[in-house]
Each structure stands twice: as structure tokens, then as C-alpha cells.
C-alpha positions in Angstrom: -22.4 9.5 -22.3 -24.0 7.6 -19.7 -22.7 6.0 -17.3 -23.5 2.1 -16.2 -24.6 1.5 -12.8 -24.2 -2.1 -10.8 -26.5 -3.2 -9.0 -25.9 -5.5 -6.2 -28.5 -8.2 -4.3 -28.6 -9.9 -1.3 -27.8 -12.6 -2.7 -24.6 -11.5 -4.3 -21.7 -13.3 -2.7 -17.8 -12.6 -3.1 -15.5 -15.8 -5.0 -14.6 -18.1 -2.3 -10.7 -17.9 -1.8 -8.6 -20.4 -3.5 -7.4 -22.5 -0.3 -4.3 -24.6 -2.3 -2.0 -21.4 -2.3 -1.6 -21.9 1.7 0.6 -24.8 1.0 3.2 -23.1 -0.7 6.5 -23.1 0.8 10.4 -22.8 0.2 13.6 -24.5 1.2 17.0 -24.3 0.6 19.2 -27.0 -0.9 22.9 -27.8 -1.5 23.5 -29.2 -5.2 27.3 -30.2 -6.0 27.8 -29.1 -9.7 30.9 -30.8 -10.9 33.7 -29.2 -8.2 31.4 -26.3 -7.6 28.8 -26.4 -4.1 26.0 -24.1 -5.3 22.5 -23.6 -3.3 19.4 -24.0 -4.8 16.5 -22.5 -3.4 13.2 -24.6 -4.4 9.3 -24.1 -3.9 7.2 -26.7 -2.7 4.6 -28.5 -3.4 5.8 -28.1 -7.1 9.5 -28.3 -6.5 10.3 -25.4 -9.2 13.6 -24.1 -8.7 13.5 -20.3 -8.0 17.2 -19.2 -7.9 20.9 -20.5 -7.8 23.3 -19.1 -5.2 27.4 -19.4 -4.6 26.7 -18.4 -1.0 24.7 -20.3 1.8 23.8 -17.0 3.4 22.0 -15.6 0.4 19.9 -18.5 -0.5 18.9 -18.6 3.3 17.9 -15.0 3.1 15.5 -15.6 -0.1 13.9 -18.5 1.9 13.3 -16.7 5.4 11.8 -13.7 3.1 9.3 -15.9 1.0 7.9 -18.0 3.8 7.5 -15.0 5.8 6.1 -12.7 3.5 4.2 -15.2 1.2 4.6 -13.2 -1.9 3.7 -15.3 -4.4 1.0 -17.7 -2.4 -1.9 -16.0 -3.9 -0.4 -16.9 -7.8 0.1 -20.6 -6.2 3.5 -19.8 -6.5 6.2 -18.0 -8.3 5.4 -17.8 -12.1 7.2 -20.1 -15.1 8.9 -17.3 -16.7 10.7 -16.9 -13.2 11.9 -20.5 -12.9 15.3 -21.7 -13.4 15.5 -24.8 -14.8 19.3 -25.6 -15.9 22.4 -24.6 -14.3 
């Protein structure tokens, strides 16, 4: 069995980047549920809600770590299946 060789010309360029990922970013927010304070930590530009939090000190810890890793930026943000949409 043979295998294929690529060939590659001069012309040959890489995909240029997607440049809308750069905007992605995250923030933390304070909902009141009924008697209940709960924090909602959201992505934006598409306002998605990642993840619900009793404590102030965890949501803040999710948001420092995405904006300063950037995790999901390259996806254009955290995927659907991870969303939380209802309480």
C-alpha cells in the first residue's frame, strides 16, 4: 500500500483566522430568584448563561479564569450543550 504524498506550492496559504472570537468575554451577575440571591455568570457578545452559583466568590473565580485563559474564544464561545438556560 502506497502511501499519498502532499504537495505544497508557493502559492499555498494557511486559512486566515477567524477575528470575531477576540470579542468574547464574561461577567458575573446577581439574579434574585424568589428569596434566593444566586450569581449568574454570562458570556458576552451572546449573553448565554454559563453557570449558576449560591456564592459570589465562586462565580468571580469562573470569570477571572475565562477572561484570562480564553478557553473557549477559538469555538466563539462556550458550546450550547454547556449552556444553562432555566434555573
Amino acid at each position: 500500500m502506497a502511501t499519498q504524498k502532499v504537495r505544497f506550492n508557493k502559492e499555498d496559504r494557511r486559512p486566515r483566522a477567524n477575528k470575531d472570537y477576540d470579542k468574547v468575554s464574561y461577567s458575573k451577575k446577581m439574579v434574585k430568584k424568589g428569596r434566593k440571591i444566586i450569581w449568574q455568570v454570562k458570556e458576552k457578545p451572546t449573553n448565554n448563561i454559563i453557570a449558576h452559583y449560591f456564592f459570589e466568590e465562586d462565580a468571580d473565580k469562573l470569570v477571572k479564569f475565562q477572561n484570562k485563559n480564553r478557553v473557549w474564544e477559538m469555538n466563539g464561545g462556550v458550546p450550547k450543550f454547556l449552556w444553562i438556560n432555566n434555573i
